[in-house]
N, C-alpha and C positions, 0 to 999 in steps of 0.2 A: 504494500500500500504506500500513496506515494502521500507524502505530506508537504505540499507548497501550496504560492498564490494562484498558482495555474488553474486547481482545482475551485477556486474561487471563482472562476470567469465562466469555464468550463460547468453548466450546469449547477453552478453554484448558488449562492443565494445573493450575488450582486446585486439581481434582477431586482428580488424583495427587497433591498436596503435601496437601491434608486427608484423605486414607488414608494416608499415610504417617506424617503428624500422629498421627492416632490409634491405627495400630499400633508407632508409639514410645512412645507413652505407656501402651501395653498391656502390651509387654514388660518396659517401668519398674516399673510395677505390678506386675508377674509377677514378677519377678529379684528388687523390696524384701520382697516375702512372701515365696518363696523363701527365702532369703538370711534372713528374720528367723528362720523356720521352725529353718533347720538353725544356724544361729548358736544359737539357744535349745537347743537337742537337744544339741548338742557340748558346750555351755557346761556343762551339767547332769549330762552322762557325766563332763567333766571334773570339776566342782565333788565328785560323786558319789564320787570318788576309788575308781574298781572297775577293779581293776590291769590286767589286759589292754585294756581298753576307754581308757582314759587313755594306755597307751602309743601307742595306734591315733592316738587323736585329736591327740595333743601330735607325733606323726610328721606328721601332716596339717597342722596349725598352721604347723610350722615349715616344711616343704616348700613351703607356699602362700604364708606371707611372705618367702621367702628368692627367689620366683621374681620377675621384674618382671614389673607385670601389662600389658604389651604383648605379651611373649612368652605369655604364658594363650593372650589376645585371639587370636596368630596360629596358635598350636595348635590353638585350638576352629573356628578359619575354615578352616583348609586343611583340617583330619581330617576 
């Protein structure tokens, strides 16, 4: 049996680690736009200062900094 990188290429599991590759870096993409999207939106309800809307948002603010975000991470994996 032979043990080198050849066998890496060669029906290896490259394949699986450059789709994995690529749907990391999709998701990345996805979550920064996301994530600028509603950051932008929030920012602008708050800045807008329109009362029930501001309370929503500064409720959400602090809820989401106040939680650690490993507990998010295990919330959104198990649910």
């Amino acid at each position: 049996m032979e043990h080198s990188l050849i066998l890496v290429w060669e029906g290896g599991w490259i394949g699986a680690i450059l789709r994995g590759t690529a749907i990391t870096i999709a998701v990345g993409l996805a979550s920064i736009i996301l994530g600028a999207l509603i950051g932008t939106l929030l920012g602008l309800i708050k800045w807008a200062k329109i009362f029930p809307l501001t309370v929503i948002v500064t409720a959400y603010t602090s809820l989401i900094r106040g939680v650690p975000e490993l507990l998010i991470i295990y919330l959104l994996f198990f649910s």
